[in-house]
N, C-alpha and C positions, 0 to 999 in steps of 0.2 A: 591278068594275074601272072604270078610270076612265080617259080619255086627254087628256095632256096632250101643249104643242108649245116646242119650246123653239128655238135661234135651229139646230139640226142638224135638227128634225125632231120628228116625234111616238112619242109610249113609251104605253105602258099601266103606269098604278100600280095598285094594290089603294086601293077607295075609301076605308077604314079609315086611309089616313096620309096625315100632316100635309108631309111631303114632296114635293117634282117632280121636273118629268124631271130636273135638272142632279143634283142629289141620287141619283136612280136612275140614273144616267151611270155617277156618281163610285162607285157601291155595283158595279156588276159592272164596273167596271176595275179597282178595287183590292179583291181578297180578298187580302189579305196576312197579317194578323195579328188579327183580331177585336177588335182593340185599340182604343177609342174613346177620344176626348179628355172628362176627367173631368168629374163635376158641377159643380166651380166653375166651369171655362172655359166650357161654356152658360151657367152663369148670367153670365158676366162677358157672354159676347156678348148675353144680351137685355138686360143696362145698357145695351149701349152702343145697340142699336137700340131700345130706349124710349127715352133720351136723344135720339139721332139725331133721333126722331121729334117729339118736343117741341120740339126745338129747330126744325128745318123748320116745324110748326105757328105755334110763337111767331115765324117768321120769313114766315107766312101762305102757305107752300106745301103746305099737306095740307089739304085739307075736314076741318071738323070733325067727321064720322062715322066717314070712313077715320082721323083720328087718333086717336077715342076708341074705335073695333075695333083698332088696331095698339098701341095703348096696351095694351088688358086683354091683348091675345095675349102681348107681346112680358114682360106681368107674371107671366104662365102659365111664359113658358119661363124666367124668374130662380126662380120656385117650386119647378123640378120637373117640372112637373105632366107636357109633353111630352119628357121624357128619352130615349123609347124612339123616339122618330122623328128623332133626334141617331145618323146610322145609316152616319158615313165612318168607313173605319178611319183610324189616325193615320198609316199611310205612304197616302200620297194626293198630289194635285193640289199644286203648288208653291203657296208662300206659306199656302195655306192656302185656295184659292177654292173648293174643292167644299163646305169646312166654313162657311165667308161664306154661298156659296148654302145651304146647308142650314140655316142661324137664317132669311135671306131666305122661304125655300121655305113652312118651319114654319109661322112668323108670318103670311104673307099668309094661306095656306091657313086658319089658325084664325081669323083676322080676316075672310075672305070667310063663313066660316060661322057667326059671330057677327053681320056682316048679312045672315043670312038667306040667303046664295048657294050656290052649289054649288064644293066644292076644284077647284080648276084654272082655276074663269070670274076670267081676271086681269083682266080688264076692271074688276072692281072694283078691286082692288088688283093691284099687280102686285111682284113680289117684287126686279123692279131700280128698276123705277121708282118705288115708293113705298118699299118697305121698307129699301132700298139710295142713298136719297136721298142724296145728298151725298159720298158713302162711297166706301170701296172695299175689297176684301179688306187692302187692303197698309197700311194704316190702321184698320182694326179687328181683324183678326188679331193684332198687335200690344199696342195696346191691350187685348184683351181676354187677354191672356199677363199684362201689369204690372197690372192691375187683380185676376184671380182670385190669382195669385202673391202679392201685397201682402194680399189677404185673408187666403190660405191663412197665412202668417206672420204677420199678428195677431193671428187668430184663434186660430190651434194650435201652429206651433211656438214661437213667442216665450215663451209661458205655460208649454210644457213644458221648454225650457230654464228658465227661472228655478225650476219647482221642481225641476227636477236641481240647481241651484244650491244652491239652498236645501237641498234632503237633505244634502247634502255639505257642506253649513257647518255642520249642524245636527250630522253624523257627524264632523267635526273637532274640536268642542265637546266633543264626549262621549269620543271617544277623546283630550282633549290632555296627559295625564298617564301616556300608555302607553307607553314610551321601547321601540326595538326598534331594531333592525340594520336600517344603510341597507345598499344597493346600488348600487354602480354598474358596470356593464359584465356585473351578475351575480353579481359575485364580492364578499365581504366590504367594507360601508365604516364609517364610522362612525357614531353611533348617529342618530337621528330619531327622533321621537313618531310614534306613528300619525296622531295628529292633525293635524301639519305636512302629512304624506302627502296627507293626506286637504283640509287644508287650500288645495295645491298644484291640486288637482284640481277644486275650487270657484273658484280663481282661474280657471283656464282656461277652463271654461267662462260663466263670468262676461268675459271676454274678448270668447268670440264671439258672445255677446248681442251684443256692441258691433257687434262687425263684420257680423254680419247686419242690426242695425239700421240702420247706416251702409249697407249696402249697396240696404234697404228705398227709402230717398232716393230713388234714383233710377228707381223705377219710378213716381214719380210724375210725368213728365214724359210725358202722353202724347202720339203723332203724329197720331191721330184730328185729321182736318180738314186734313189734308194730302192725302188722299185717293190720287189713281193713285201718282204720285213726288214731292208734296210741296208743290206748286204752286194746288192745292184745287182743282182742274179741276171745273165744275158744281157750285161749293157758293156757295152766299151769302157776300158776306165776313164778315158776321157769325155763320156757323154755327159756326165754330171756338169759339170766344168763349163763345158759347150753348151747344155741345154738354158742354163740359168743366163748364160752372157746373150744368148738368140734369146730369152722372153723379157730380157733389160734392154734389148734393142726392140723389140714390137711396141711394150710399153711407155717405156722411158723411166720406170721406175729402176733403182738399185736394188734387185732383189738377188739375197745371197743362197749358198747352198744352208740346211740347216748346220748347226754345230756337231750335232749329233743323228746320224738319219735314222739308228734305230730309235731312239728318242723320239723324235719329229712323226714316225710313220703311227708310236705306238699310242702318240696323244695327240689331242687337237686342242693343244692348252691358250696356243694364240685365239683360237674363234672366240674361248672362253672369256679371257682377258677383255679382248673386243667386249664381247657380250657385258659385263658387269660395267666398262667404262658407261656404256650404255643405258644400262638398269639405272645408274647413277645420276646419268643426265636425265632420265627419265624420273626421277626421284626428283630432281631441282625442279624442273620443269610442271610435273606436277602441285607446286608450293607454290610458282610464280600465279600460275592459272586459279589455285585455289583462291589466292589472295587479292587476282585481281577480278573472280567473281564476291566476294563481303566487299571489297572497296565500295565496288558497281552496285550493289545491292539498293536496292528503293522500289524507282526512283522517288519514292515519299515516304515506305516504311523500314529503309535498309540505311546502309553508314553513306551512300551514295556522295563520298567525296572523288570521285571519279567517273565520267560519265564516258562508256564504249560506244566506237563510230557502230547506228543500228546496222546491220545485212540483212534480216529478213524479220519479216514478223513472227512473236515467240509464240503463240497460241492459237492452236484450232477453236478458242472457244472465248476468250475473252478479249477484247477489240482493244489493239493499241499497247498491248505488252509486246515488252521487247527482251530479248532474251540475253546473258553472254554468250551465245552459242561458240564462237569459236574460243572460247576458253575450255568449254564442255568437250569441244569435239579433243584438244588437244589434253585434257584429261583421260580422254578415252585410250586412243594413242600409247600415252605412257602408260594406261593399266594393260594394255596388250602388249608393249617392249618388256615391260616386267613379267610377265605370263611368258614371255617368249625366251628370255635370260632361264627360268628354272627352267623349260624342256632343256637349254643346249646345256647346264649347268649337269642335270641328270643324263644327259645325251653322251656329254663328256666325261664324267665318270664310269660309263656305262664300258670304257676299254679294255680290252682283256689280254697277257698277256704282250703279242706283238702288235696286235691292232685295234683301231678303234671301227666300229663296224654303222656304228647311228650316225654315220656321217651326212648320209640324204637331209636329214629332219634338223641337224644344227646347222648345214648352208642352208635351208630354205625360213628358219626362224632368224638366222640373223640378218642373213641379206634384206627380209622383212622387216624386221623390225628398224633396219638401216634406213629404207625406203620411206616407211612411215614416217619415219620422225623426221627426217628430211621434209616429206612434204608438209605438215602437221608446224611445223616449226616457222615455215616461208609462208606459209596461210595466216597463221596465226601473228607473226609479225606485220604483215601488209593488208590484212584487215580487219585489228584488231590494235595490235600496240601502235601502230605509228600515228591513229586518229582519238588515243585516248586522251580527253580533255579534264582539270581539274577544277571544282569548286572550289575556290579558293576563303569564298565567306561560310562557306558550310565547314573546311576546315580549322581557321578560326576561331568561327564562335565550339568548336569542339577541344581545340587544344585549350583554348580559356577556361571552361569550363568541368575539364578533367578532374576527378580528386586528388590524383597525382601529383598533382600542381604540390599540394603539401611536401611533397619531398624535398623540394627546396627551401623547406624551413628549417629544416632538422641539422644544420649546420650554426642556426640562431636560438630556436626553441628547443632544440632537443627531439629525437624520433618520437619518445609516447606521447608530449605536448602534441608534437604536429598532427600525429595519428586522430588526436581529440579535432581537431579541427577537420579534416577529413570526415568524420564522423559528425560534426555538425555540418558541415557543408553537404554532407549528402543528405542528414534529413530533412534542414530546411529548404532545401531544394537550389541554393545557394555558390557561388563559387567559392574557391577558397582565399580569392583576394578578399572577396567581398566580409569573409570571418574574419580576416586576419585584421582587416581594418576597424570590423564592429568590435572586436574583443578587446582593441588596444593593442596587440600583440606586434603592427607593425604601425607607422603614420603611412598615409594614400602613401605618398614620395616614394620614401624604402619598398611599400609593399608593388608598386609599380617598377621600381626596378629589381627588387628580389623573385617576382613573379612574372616577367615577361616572357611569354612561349620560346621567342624566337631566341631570346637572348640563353635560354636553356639548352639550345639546342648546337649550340657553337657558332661560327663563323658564319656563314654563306661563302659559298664561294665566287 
């Protein structure tokens, strides 16, 4: 054991961690949920205190010892390497400052024992005063939300949308020859290729590429350098300047200072943005899943014009069903990115004044919800759309047989005419060719090419 003094008083840690007392504060006042803030947001927080730290350096406030031990540490904790002494849960201290102090705590402690000191002698480094240089919670808390969140989206979800995209255009292609009975409301409409369907649904999500890209923008404005409320209280004027060009060179991203940093410190309107881009593709995604479990439906008492590659057997109790499980799974998913959008939605208006203080609970709901639908999205693409096969005679004998098919009389007979035949064709159980021909109303010929599915349905492509 070990004793360290903080500005309350003295604790005892275990000598094995990289953590202090404000860190062991923050650990027995909040046992809430076990829940910790994920590996991107460490790693975004040691960007931003190597940066911080170089930047201070290149602005001749750090000795170069203390900067090139705060350097290797702060490179440790973007690694990995100290993940397990990242040890608040995410309901904690407002804004975020027990999670501030605890990159703070980490980094000195590794860096006093990389020159040779013992954890706790702050006398070498000191975790506000060196590692916290210029900084403040309310300013890298922040920051380090738009910086992991902008990775987590270029990295995995962007990539996994576009091959959803892609499956789905690739499944449009191959089914655009397949004419089958639309729906709308449920009930009987007129005819549709599979491939338009399916066509529909690559559109959409080819959309909210856009708008999550569009929404990506604005997490690159970070408040870093703004420090307590915006004002850079104890920062060089040039730290601003220098810290943002040091974390565009770690990352490789252009990330700028914000427009406004009392603005930036006092809302977390980017994570928000993110967020609803989100909610939205969570909303598509939702529809695509919904519609390709009725497609799949049977396989003898449902529309079962689409039959999904099986994964596992669907029943503990009845032999040989097979479920759409990963449409389920990825239904679920979205109803959890949606549930996670309202916490950061209320999280985010939750601001007061100069700050926003819920910032723990909107990094750890978005960065989640980021993750999920990442994974959720590349499962569901690769074991699921890209082995979906179609009935092609199940869809046929359905678009024939549509009552809808009548709509294409109403340009010869008139709407109420055609309606009447509609209405004979459903009760004798009947197609509407098959009236159109008994009534007189068209000869086979006419009624053969007036009522063809595919020819309803335009072109092929």
């Amino acid at each position: 054991m070990r004793t360290e003094k903080d500005t309350m008083g003295e604790l005892s840690l275990p000598d094995d961690v990289y953590y202090g007392a404000q860190t062991k504060r923050a650990l027995d006042n909040f046992p809430i949920s076990g829940l910790k803030l994920p590996r991107r947001f460490i790693r975004a927080q040691g960007i931003v205190k190597l940066a911080s730290a170089r930047a201070n350096g290149a602005l001749g406030l750090l000795d170069r010892k203390i900067l090139s031990a705060m350097e290797k540490a702060a490179r440790e904790v973007i690694e990995g390497i100290h993940d397990r002494h990242f040890v608040v849960d995410v309901y904690q201290a407002g804004a975020g400052t027990s999670q501030n102090m605890n990159a703070n705590e980490v980094i000195a402690n590794r860096a006093i024992e990389i020159l040779k000191g013992r954890k706790g002698d702050y006398k070498l480094i000191h975790p506000n005063d060196h590692v916290n240089m210029a900084q403040s919670t309310n300013d890298t808390i922040p920051a380090s939300i738009y910086i992991s969140s902008f990775e987590a989206v270029r990295e995995g979800l962007l990539p996994a949308l576009k091959k959803l995209k892609e499956a789905l255009s690739k499944k449009s292609r191959e089914f655009d020859k397949i004419v089958k009975a639309g729906r709308t409301h449920l009930q009987d409409a007129v005819p549709i290729r599979l491939g338009q369907e399916f066509g529909g649904y690559a559109e959409a999500v080819n959309k909210d590429i856009r708008r999550v890209s569009n929404a990506m923008g604005a997490l690159l404005y970070l408040p870093i350098g703004g420090n307590a409320v915006g004002t850079g209280i104890n920062a060089a004027p040039k730290f601003k300047s220098f810290v943002i060009r040091e974390i565009g060179k770690i990352t490789g991203i252009k990330f700028k200072s914000c427009e406004n940093p009392f603005e930036g410190i006092q809302n977390v309107s980017p994570a928000l943005e993110l967020s609803a881009s989100l909610r939205g593709t969570a909303i598509t995604l939702t529809k695509i899943a919904n519609d390709i479990r009725l497609l799949s439906s049977g396989p003898r008492t449902g529309f079962a014009e689409i039959q999904l590659p099986p994964v596992q057997p669907g029943s503990s109790i009845m032999p040989g069903k097979i479920n759409p499980v990963m449409a389920e799974m990825l239904n679920m998913i979205c109803f959890q990115v949606i549930g996670n959008d309202t916490t950061i939605a209320y999280a985010t208006q939750a601001s007061q004044l100069e700050l926003n203080v819920m910032m723990p609970v909107i990094a750890y709901n978005l960065l989640f919800a980021i993750d999920i639908l990442t994974n959720g999205i590349n499962a569901f693409t690769e074991k699921c759309l890209r082995g979906i096969k179609a009935d092609a005679e199940k869809c046929r004998v359905l678009a024939d047989t549509t009552l809808a098919m009548a709509t294409a009389l109403n340009p010869v007979i008139g709407y109420a005419a055609a309606a009447e035949v509609s209405k004979e064709a459903y009760r004798t159980g009947k197609s509407v060719k098959q009236i159109a021909v008994e009534k007189k109303i068209l000869k086979e010929k006419e009624a053969n090419r007036l009522l063809d599915p595919l020819k309803l349905t335009g072109n092929p492509s």
